[in-house]
N, C-alpha and C positions, 0 to 999 in steps of 0.2 A: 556428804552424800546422804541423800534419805535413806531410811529404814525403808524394807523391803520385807513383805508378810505375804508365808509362804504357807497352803495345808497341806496337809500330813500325808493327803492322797498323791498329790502335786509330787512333792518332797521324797515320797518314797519311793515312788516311779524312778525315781532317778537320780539315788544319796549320790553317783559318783559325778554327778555337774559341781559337787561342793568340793572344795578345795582341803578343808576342816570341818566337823562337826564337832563341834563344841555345847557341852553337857554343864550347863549354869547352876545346879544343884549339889547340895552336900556331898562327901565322901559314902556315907552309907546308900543314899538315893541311887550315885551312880553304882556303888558295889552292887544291890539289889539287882539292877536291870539298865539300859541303855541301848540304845541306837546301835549300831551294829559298825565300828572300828571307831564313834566318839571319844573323846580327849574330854577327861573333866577340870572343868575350869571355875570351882565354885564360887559365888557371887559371896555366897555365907559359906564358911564352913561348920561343922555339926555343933561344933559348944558355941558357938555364936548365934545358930541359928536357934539352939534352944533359949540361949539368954535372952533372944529377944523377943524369941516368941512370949516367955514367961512374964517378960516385961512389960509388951502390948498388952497380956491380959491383967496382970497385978499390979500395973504402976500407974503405966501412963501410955495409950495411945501414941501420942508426940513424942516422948520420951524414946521411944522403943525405934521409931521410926530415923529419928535424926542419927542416934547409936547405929542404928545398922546401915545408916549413909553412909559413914564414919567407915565404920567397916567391910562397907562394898565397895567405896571407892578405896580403900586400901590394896584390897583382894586384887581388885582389878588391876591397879596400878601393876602390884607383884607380879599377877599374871602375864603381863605387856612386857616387863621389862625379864621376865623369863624367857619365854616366850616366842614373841611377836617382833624383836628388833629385826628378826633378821626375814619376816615376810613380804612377798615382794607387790607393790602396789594391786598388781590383778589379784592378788589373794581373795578368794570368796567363800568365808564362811558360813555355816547353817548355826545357827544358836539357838537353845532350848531350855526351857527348867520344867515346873513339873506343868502350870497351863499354860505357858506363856505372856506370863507374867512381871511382875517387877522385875525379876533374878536375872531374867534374860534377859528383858529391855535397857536395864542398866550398862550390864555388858555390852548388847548390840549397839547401844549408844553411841557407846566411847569410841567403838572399831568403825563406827560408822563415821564417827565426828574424824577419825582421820583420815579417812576417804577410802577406803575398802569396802566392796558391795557385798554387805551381808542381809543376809534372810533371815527372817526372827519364825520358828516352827509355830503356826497359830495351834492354840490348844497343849504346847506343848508336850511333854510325855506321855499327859494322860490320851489325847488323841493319837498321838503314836502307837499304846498300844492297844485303844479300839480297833488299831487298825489292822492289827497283828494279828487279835484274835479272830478277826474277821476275815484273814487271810488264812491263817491256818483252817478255816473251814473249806474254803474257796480251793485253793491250790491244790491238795491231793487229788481233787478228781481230774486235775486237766493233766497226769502223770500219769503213763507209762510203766508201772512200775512191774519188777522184776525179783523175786525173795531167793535170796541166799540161804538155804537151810541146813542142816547141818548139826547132829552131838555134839553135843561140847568138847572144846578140844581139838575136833578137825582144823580149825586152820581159818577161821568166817573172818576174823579182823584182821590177818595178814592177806588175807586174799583180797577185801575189801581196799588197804592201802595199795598192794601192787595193782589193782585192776584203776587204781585212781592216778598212780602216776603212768598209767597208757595210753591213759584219757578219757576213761569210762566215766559217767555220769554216777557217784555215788555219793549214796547217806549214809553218811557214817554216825549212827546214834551215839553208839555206847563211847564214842571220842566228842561229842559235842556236850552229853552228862557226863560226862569224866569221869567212868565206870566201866565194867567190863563184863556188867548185865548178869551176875550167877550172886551166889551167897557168898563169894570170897571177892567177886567183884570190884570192889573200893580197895583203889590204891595207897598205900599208907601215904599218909604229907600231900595227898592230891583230894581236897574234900571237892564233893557234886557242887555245880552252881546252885542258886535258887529255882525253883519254876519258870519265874517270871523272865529269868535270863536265858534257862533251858529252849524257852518258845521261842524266845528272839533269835537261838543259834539257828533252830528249825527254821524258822521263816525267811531267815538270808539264806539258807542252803536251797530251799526248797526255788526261793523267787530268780535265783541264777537257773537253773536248768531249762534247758531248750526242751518243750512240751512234742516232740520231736524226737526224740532219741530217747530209750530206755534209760528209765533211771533203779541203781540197782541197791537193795537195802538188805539188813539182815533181819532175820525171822528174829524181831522182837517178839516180847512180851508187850503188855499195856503200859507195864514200868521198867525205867528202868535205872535201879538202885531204888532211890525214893521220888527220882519221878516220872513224873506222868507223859507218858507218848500224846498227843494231841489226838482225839478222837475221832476226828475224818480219817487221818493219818493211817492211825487203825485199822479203819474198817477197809480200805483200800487196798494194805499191804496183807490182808488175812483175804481178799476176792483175788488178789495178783496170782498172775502161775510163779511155781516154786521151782528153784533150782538148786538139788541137792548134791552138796558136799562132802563125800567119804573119805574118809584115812582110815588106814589100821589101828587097833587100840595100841599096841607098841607105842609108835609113832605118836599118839594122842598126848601116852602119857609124857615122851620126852618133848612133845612140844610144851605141856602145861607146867613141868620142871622149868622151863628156860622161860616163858612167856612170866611163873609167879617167882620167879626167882628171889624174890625178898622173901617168901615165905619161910624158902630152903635156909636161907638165912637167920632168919626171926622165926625158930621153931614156937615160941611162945606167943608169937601173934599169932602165927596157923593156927596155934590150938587155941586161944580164945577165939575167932573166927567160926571152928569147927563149933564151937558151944552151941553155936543158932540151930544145929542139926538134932537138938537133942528132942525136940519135939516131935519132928517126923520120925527119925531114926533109933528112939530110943537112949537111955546113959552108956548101959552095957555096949552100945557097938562104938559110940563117940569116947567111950572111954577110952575100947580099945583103939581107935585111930589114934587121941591123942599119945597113947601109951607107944605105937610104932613111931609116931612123928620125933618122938623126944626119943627114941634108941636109934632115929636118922634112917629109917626105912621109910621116906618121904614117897618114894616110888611104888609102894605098895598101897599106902594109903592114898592116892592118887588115883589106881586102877581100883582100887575098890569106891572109892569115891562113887567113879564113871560108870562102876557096873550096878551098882547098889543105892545110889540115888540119879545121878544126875540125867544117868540115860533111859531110863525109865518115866520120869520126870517127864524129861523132853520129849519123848516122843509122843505119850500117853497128850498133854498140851499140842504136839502141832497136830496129832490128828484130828483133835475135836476141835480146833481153830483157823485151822488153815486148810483151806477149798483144794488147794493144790499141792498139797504132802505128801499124799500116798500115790499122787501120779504127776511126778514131778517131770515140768516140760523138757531138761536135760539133768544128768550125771556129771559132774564132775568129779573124776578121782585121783586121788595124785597122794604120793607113798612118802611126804615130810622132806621132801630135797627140792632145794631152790629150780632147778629144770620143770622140775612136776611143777610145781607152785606158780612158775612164768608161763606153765604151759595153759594152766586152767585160769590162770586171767587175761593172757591173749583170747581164752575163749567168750569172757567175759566181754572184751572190750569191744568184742567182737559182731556182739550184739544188734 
């Protein structure tokens, strides 16, 4: 069956006509960034792909080229016979490496030589993500959008899950950067993706939502952990009307005990954590926190946290940021019990 050459504008309109997307590039290339639910199936992989690149340039042109036949068509075999026995003739994959290139054509080759209608992505990744960045320009203004704001600690990312499984249209940032957006933010054993992978999460969330229905996000920052919110994305969600979230600081604190729970645990991570604080806060008050953390008055250094940076912080930020903070289009309140919490994302979905 012929090879079939597909662009990236084509292709992205509509990754789910593909059966597989299939990522022909090394293990670091696809770690970096990829297609959004691609399968790596590398043509090279990393120490191979160096050996020969080093080879094409120090040895031999020819040399380097037949070596890495040798080794593609190995790869590939491997891949097939892991794989692929059990795909059923309509299978129709999408194939890619970094322009669409050898790495994929070799691949697309072989699936093609045994009769399966695959797509070779023209341009491959790199036109993929021209096409990304030019999306994420694109997409926030034809969005609806709706800000969740709220002190830290109210409740914005559990409210954000429940209003998602009701059906509500939402962005969930700080679950797409694997963070949870403050200075104690990063999860232990859970590091941020890269950037470049960051924007990819963004750009499948953003291109599913019906321009149609409110789409609902939380009062980001510009970053968040180490990276960077897209800058249409931005500016949109800081002109959106805001919709503020209140608990009692009680409640605040006992939800931020149970949400950083490893901390309570790993008192000596808290307090290396806390260290970042030492520049705004001074040594004398971060000493004293970590002084309460290690005698296990977690819940004190908690409310003092909230009263003493973080809510100050934040408000002093959304008001110089956000258009609609100080006159937020509804109230949602609710006192840390799952009732209240079902009650103000019904209101959400409600939308």
């Amino acid at each position: 069956m012929p090879l079939l050459s597909i662009k990236a504008s084509e292709a992205l309109a509509d990754l789910g006509r593909f059966h597989t997307v299939l990522d022909a590039r090394s293990e670091s290339e696809f770690a970096e960034d990829h297609l959004p639910g691609a399968v790596n199936w590398p043509s090279l992989h990393d120490a191979e792909r160096a050996a020969i690149g080093y080879e094409y340039k120090q040895v031999s042109p020819f040399d380097a080229r037949l070596r890495g036949a040798v080794l593609v068509a190995r790869n590939i075999a491997a891949h097939l016979e892991r794989e692929a026995m059990d795909k059923p003739k309509d299978w129709q994959p999408l194939v890619y490496c970094w322009r669409g290139g050898m790495r994929s054509g070799a691949l697309a080759t072989v699936l093609s030589n045994v009769g399966w209608r695959v797509h070779v992505l023209e341009g491959g990744y790199r036109e993929y993500r021209r096409a990304v960045i030019a999306a994420l320009d694109e997409l926030p203004g034809r969005l609806d959008l709706r800000v969740v704001c709220g002190v830290t600690g109210s409740g914005k990312s559990l409210l954000l899950q429940r209003a998602t499984a009701l059906g509500a249209q939402v962005l969930d940032l700080e679950a797409l950067a694997e963070h949870r957006g403050s200075v104690l933010g990063l999860v232990p054993g859970r590091p941020q993706p890269g950037q470049k992978l960051f924007e990819s999460r963004v750009w499948d969330a953003l291109r599913r939502f019906d321009p149609a229905r409110p789409v609902i996000v939380e009062s980001e920052s510009r970053k968040v952990g180490d990276l960077r919110v897209p800058e249409k994305l931005v500016e949109r969600m800081r002109a959106a009307p805001c919709l503020r979230l209140e608990l009692p600081l009680d409640a605040r604190v006992a939800l931020l005990l149970q949400e950083y729970d490893f901390f309570v645990r790993d008192t000596e991570a808290f307090c290396a954590r806390l260290d970042v604080l030492r520049v705004l806060r001074g040594h004398e008050t971060v000493n004293r926190w970590q002084a309460l953390a290690r005698a296990g008055a977690h819940p004190q250094v908690v409310r003092e946290l909230l009263e003493q940076h973080y809510d100050p912080v934040y408000l002093q930020s959304m008001a110089r940021h956000f258009a609609g903070f100080t006159a937020p289009r509804q109230v949602l309140a609710w006192d840390g019990s799952e009732a209240a919490l079902e009650r103000v994302a019904q209101a959400l979905a409600a939308l």
